[in-house]
N, C-alpha and C positions, 0 to 999 in steps of 0.2 A: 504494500500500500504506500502511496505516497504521504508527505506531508500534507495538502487539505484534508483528503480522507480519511488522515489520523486526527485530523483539528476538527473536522466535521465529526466524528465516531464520539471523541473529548465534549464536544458540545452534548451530544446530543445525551449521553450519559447523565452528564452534568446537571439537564434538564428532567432528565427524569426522578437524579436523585433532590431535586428541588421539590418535585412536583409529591413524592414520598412521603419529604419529611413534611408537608406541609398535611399532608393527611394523617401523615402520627401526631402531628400536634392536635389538629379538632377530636380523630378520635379519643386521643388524653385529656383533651379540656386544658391543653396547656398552651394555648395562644395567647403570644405576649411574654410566656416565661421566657425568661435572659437568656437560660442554659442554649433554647432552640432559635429566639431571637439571634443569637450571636451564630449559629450554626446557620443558620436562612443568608446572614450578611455574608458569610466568608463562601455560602456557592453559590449567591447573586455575583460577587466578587469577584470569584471565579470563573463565571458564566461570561461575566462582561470582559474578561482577558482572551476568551476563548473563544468571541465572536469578533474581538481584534484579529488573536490570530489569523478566524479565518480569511477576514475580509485583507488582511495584508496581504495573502498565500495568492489570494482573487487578484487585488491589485500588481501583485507581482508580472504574473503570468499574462495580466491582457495589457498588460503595462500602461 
C-alpha cells in the first residue's frame, strides 16, 4: 500500500474509534466526564493530523 492509502486506512480507523467511544460514553451516562472528555480531544486531534496528512499526500501528487 502506498502512503495515502495508509493515511486514508489511519483516518478512517481513527473515525470509527471516535464514533465508539462516543457510544461508550451515552451508554455509561458519562458524557462530559474528563477521563472520556480528554480521550474525545486527543482522537478529534488526531483525526484533524490525519486528514492533513491526507490532503498533503492529495496535494502532492496532482501538485
Amino acid at each position: 500500500m502506498d502512503n495515502l492509502e495508509n493515511a486514508r486506512i489511519n483516518h478512517q480507523r481513527n473515525k470509527s474509534d471516535i464514533v465508539n467511544l462516543v457510544k461508550q460514553m451515552f451508554a455509561e451516562s458519562k458524557w462530559g466526564d474528563e477521563e472520556y472528555r480528554q480521550a474525545l480531544d486527543e482522537l478529534v486531534r488526531k483525526d484533524t493530523e490525519l486528514v492533513a496528512e491526507v490532503t498533503r499526500i492529495i496535494k502532492e501528487r496532482h501538485g
